[in-house]
N, C-alpha and C positions, 0 to 999 in steps of 0.2 A: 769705209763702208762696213766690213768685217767688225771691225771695232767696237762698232756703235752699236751691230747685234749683240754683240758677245756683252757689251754689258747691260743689255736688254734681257738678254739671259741669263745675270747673276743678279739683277734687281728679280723678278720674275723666280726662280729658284727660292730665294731670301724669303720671298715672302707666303710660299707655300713651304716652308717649316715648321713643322707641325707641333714639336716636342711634347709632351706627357698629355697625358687625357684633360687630366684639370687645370693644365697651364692651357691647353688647345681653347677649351670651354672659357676660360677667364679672358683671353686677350679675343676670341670671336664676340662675348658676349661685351667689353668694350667697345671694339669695332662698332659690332649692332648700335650698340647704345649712345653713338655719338652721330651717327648716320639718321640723315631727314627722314628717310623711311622705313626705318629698318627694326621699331622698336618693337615688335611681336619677338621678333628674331632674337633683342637680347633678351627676353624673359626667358626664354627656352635655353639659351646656352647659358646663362646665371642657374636657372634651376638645377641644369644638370652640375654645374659646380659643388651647388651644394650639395649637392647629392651624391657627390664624392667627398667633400668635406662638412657634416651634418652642424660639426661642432664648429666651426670657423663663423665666427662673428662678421668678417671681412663677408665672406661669399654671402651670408643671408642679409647684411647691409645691402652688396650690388644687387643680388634678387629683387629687395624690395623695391631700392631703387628705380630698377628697370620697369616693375611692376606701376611704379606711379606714373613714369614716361609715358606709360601703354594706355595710361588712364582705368587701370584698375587698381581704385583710388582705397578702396577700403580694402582689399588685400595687401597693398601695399604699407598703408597703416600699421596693420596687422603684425607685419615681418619686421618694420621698424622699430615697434614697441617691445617686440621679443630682443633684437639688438640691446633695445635702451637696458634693458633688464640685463642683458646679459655680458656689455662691457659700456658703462654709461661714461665713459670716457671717450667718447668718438662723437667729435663734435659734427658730426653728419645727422645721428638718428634726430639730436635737437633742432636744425636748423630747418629738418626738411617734414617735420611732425608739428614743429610753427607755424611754416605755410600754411600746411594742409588745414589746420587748425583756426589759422586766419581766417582765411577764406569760407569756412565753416561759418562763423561768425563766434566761435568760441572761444572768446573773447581770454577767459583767466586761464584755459589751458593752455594758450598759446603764448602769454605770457609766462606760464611757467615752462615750458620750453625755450623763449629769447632769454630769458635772464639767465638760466644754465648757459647756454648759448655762450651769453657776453662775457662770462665768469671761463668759459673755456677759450673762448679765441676773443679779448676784450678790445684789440686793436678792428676787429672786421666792423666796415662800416654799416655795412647790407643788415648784419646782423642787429647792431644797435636800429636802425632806420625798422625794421619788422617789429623788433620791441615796440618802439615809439608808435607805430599804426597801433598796435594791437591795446596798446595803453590808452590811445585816443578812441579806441571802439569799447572800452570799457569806460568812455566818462573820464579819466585821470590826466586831465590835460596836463598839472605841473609836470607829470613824469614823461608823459609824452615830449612835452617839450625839451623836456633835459633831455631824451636820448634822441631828439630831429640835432638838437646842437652837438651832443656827438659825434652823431654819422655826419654832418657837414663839418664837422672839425678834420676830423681822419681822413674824407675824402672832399675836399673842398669842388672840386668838378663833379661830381653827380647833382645836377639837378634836384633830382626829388626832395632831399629834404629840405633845401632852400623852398622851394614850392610849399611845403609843410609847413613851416614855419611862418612863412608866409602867410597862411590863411592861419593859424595858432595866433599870433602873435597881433593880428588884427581883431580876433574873436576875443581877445584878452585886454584890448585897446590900446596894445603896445604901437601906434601908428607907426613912430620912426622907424622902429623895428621895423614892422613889416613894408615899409618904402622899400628901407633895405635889400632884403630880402629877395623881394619883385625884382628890384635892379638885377641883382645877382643871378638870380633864375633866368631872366630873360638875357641875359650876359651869355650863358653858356649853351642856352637854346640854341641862341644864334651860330655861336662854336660849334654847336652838333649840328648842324644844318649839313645835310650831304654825307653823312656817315651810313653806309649800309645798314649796321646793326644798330637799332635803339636801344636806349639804356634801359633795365631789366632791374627792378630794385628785388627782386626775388630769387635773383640769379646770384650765386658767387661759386666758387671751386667748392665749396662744400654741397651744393647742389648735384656734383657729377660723382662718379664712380669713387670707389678707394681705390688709387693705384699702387699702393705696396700692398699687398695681399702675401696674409698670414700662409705657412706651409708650403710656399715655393721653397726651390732647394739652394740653399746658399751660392752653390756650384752649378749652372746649367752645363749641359752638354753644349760642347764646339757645333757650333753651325758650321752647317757642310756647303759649300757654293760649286753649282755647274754651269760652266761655260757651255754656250747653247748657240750655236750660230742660225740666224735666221733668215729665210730666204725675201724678196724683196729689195725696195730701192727705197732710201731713207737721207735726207740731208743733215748729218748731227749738227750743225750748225741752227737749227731750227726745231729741233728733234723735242717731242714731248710724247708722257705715254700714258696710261692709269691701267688702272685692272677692273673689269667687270664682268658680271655672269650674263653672256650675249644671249645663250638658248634655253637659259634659267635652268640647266641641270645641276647648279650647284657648285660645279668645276670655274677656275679662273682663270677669263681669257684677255688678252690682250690686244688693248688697244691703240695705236702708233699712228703718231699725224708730224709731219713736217711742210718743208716745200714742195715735195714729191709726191703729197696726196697722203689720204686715211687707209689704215690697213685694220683689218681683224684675224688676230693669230687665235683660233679655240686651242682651249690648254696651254696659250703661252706659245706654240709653234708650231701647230698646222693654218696655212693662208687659207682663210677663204677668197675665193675669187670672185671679184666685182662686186666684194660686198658693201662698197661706196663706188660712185661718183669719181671718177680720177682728178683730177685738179688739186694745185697747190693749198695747205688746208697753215694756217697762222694756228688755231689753237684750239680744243675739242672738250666738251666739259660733259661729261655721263650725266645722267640723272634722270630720273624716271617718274614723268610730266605726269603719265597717265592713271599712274596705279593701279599699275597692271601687275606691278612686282617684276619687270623686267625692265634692263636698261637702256635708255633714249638715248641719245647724242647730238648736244648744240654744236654745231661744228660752224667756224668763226672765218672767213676768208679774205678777199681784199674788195670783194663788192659786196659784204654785210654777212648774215648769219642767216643759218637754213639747221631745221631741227629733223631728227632722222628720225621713226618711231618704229622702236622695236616689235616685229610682229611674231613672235617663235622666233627667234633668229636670224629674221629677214628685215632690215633695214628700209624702211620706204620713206620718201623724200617727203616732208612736211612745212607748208612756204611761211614763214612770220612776218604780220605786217605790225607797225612797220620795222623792217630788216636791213634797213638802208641803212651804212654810215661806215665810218672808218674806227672799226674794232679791234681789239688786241685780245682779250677775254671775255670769256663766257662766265658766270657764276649762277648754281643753284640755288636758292635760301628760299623761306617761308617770308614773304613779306606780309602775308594777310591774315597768316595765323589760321586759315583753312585747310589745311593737309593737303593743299594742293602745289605745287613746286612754282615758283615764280621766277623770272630772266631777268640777273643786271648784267648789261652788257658795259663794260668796260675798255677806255681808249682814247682816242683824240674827241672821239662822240661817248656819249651816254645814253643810255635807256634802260629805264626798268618797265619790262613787260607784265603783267599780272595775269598769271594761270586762270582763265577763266572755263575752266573744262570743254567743252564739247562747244562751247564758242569760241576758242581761241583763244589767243592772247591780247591784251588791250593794255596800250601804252599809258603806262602811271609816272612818266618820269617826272611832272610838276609835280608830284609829292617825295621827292629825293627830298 
């Protein structure tokens, strides 16, 4: 028992490490930036990066970056184009100045950022497939199509550009071709049938943060770990835990679920008492239904799942229909593309519920 606190108290320790001002700011404004709800959060700890480092290419890359997440689309631009200027070797400012540029419908600027693009990272497929759009929005079908065959060359399971090609190569009267094609596209549809996340042709690594950032110190300081014993009943055999900000002060508290029920430690080690439901809890997954900017919790049992809704700090029971089935996990994600958090329940059963705010949740699992 002892055990299983003590190392609940050196994960928990580890991860309130704070180290230097601008490494604090750099890995928060990470965090933020890869979190369903949290992108306000990175633009404010990327600013303050750069604002300890003015000249660092790195830090006003992730500012901008964070900036487009937020959908503050033309300041983001903004911060990008100064990057591009100021080390145009960072196949980031191209790749994500293409988009934005696509979607503009501006058409030749956007091709002159893929073509940089491909000329810096020629292997990415995503990057050839955005060329190819933006060449077919300018009219240029030969080239378009050269770089749809490309990106299905480099990556033959993405969809999209067999799909492309597809409708290219029929507009051009290539028939066979595009038989082809069609088979192939609908070959891998079927493959991706039941995957969570769908394929994202505008998506690749160069879309997220820079993870090596210029002016860390070659040398960090030794992380220091405290063993922390915690009071409580816990079965490590079942043991799961996460970190969230339960009364939204900002501080990080800890969450613990096993076969022994859900506990809430504020700060990592004071219990709150009776802050759940006693009963055996299989798996607990935060995330915050409401946007309210505080954290919810699906909690997953042996007769279905029940969502808890953050009130200040005070957890009240919330019932999901339907909540019936034999579950193993809980999962957050945007299914709808609305900013509002959607339920895949995962297990011997399936469900994905769909966030319909203030009506509830409504089962979407025939569109898995």
């Amino acid at each position: 028992m002892r055990n299983i606190f003590g190392i609940l108290g050196i994960f928990l320790a580890a991860a309130q490490t704070g180290g230097d001002g601008l490494t604090r700011y750099r890995n928060l404004g990470k965090a933020f930036y890869e979190g369903p709800t949290t992108q306000a959060q990175a633009v404010e700890e990327f600013r303050k990066a750069l604002e300890m480092a003015p000249d660092s290419a790195i830090d006003r890359l992730n500012y901008g970056l964070s900036l487009l997440r937020a959908g503050k689309t033309a300041e983001g631009i903004v911060e990008l184009e100064r990057v591009q200027q100021q080390d145009p070797t960072l196949p980031h400012t191209w790749f994500n100045l293409g988009i934005e540029y696509k979607r503009r419908g501006e058409a030749e600027r956007a091709i002159a950022q893929f073509r940089q693009m491909v000329r810096l990272a020629p292997n990415d497929a995503i990057s050839h497939y955005n060329l190819a759009a933006s060449y077919r929005i300018a009219g240029m079908d030969a080239e378009a199509i050269k770089h749809f065959e490309i990106a299905a060359r480099l990556e033959p399971n993405l969809a999209g550009p067999h799909f492309q090609l597809f409708n290219a190569y029929r507009a051009a009267g290539r028939q066979a071709d595009a038989k082809r094609e069609l088979e192939i596209f609908q070959k891998i549809k079927r493959e991706q049938e039941g995957t969570a996340i769908p394929e994202d042709m505008e998506w690749n690594v160069y879309a997220e943060v820079y993870e090596t950032i210029d002016g860390v110190a070659a040398v960090q300081p030794e992380a220091k770990y405290v063993t922390r014993h915690l009071v409580g009943k816990v079965d490590a055999g079942t043991a799961g835990m996460a970190l969230i900000d339960a009364d939204g002060d900002g501080g990080r508290d800890l969450l613990v679920w096993s076969g022994q029920g859900l506990a809430l430690y504020l700060n990592g080690s004071m219990l709150v008492a009776k802050a759940f439901p006693t009963g055996p809890v299989i798996s607990a997954a935060p995330g915050d239904f409401d946007n309210d900017g505080l954290s919810d919790v699906a909690v997953v049992t042996s007769s279905g799942v029940v969502l808890y809704r953050n009130r200040k700090g005070k957890f009240l029971k919330r019932e999901v229909r339907p909540s019936k089935g034999v579950f193993n996990k809980a999962v957050w994600l945007y299914y709808h593309h609305d900013y509002d958090l959607d339920l895949v329940l995962l297990g011997k059963d399936t469900r994905l519920l769909r966030n319909q705010g203030a009506a509830g949740f409504a089962d979407r699992t025939t569109d898995f």
